[in-house]
C-alpha positions in Angstrom: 67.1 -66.9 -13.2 66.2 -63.6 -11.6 68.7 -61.8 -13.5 67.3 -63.1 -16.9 63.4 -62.1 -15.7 64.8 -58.8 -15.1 66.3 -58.5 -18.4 63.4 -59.5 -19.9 61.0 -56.7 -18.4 63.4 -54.7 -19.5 63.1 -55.0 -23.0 59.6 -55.3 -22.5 59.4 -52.0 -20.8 61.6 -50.2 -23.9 59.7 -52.0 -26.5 56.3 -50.4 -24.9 57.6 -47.3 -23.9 58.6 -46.4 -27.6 54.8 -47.2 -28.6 53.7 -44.2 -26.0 55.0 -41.7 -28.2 53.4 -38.4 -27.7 52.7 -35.7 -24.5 48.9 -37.5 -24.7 50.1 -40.6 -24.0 51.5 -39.8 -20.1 48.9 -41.5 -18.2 49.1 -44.9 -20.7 53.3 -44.4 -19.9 52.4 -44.6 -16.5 49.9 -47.6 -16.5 52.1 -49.4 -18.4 55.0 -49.2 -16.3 52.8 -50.2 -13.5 51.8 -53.0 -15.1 55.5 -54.2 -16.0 57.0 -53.5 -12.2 54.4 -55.2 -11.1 54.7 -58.1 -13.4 58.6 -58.4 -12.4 58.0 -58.8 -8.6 55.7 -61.2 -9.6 58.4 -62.7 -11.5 60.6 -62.3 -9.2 58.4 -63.2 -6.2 59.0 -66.9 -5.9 62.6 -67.2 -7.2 64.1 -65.0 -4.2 61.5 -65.9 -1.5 59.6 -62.6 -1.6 56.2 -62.5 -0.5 53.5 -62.9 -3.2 50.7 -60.0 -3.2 48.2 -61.5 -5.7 46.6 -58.5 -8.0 43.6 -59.0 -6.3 44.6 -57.9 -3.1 46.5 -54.6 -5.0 42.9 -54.0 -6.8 41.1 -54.1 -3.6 43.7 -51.8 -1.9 42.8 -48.9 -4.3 39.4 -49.4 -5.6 37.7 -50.3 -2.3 38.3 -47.0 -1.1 37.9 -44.9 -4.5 34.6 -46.8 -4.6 33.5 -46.1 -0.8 34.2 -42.0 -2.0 32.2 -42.4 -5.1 29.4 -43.7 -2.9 29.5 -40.7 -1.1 29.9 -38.1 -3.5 26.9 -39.7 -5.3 24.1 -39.9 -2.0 24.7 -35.5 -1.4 
């Protein structure tokens, strides 16, 4: 079951991939491959008794603190 989720990501990640054609594409590349390793521990998660980190808690890790900085730049 794992094995087949895997495989599936992976032609997920090719088929994608060859849309981000193009040097001005590198930060979409990047997002994108985010997204899909992110979507196969998710995938993953359950079936091989990993702990589950809901997108929430990734979304708080790195725009609570972006947002704190951007507070502060703005009140100087």
């Amino acid at each position: 079951m794992v094995s087949l989720i895997i495989l599936i990501h992976i032609v997920l990640l090719v088929i994608g991939m060859k849309s981000f054609k193009g040097d001005k594409k590198k930060r979409e590349r990047y997002l994108f491959l985010c997204l899909i390793l992110f979507s196969t521990y998710m995938g993953i998660a359950e079936p091989a008794s990993l702990p589950i980190v809901p997108l929430i808690n990734a979304v708080d890790f790195i725009f609570e603190p972006l947002g704190r900085w951007i507070e502060k730049v703005l009140e100087i």
